[in-house]
C-alpha positions in Angstrom: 69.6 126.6 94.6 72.6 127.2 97.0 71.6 124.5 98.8 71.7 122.1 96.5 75.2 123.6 95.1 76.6 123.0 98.6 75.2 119.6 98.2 77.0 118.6 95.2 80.3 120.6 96.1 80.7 118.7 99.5 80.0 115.6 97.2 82.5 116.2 94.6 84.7 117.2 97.4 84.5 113.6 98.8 84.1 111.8 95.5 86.6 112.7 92.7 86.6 109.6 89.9 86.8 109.8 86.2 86.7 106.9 83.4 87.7 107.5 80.1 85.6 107.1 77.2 88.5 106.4 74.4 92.0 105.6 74.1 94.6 108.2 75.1 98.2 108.2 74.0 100.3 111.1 76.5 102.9 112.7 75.5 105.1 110.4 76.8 103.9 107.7 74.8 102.1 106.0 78.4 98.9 104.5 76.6 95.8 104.3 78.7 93.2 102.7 77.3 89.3 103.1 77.1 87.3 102.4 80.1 90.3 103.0 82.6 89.2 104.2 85.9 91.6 107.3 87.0 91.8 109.1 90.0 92.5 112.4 90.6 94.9 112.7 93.8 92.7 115.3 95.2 92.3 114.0 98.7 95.1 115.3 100.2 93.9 118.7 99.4 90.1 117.7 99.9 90.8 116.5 103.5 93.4 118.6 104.9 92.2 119.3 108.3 93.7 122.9 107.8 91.3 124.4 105.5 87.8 121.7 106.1 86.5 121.7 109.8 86.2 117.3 110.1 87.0 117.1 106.8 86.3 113.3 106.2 82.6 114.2 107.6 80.6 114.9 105.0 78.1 118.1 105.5 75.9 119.4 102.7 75.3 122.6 103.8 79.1 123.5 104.4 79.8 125.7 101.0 76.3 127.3 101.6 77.0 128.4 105.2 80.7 130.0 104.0 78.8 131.9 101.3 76.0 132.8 103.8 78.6 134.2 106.1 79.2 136.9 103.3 82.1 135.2 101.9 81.0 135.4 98.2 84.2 133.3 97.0 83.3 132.0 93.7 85.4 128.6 94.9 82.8 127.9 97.2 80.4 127.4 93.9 80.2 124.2 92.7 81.8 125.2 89.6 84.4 127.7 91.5 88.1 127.3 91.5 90.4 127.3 94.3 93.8 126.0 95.0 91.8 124.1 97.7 88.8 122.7 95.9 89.9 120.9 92.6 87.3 118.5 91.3 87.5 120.2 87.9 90.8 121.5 88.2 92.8 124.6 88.6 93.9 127.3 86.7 94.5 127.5 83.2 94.0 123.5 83.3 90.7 123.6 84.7 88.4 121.6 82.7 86.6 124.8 80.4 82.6 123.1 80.2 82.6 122.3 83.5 79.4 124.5 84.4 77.6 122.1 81.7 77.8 119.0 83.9 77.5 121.3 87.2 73.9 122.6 85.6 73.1 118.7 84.4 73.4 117.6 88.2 71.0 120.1 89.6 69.1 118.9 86.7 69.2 115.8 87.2 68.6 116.1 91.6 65.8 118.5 91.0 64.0 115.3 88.7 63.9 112.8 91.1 63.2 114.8 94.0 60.5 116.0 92.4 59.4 112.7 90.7 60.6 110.0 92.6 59.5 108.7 96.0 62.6 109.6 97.9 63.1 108.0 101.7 65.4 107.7 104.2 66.2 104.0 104.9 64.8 102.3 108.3 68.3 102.6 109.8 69.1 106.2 109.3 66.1 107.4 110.1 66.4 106.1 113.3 69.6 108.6 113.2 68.6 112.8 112.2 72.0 113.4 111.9 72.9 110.7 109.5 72.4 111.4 106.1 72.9 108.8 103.5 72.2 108.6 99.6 71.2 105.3 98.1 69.0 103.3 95.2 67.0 100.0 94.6 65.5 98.6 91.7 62.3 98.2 93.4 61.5 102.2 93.5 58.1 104.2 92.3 60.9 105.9 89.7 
């Protein structure tokens, strides 16, 4: 299962959006309503050359390797919290149930790897290295 952590850590890493579900009124009185897409500034942190070796390449074994190298950190879990790593926050404002949708993913991966049909498309297969994630309509899922 580290492997698929890493996965979904280096893809969360990459990949930070959240829409809301209702209407939200902050404190200020700014209104944001239902369905707004918001993004969380993270990229900054998430690519900062400093702290990710080519950190706009994305490399799904990356957080396994660091733990693998004895470095236990718990911020290199998907669920883990560093100042570094901040896809369900930080701190005291890190988002509390975050290990329910961290479990649902692996879930969710470890069904339609092991009931779908899953291939690499013509074009990165040509590739090794390239490693790409995609759907169609047409699939045996």
């Amino acid at each position: 299962m580290g492997k698929v952590d890493s996965f979904l850590v280096e893809t969360l890493r990459l990949q930070v959006l959240s829409q809301h579900t209702k209407n939200l009124t902050l404190s200020d009185g700014t209104f944001i309503p239902k369905g707004t897409h918001l993004f969380v500034l993270t990229y900054v942190f998430h690519h900062d050359g400093s702290v990710y070796e080519d950190p706009v390449v994305f490399d799904p074994f990356h957080f396994f390797l660091l733990r693998d190298d004895g470095n236990e950190n718990a911020g290199h879990q998907m669920v883990g919290m560093t100042q570094d790593y901040l896809p369900f926050g930080w701190g005291k404002h890190a988002c509390p149930e975050r290990h329910l949708p961290a479990n649902m993913l692996k879930i969710m991966l470890v069904h339609i790897l092991t009931s779908c049909d899953v291939k690499l498309e013509d074009s990165l297969r040509a590739n090794q290295h390239a490693l790409g994630v995609g759907y169609h309509t047409g699939s045996h899922c």
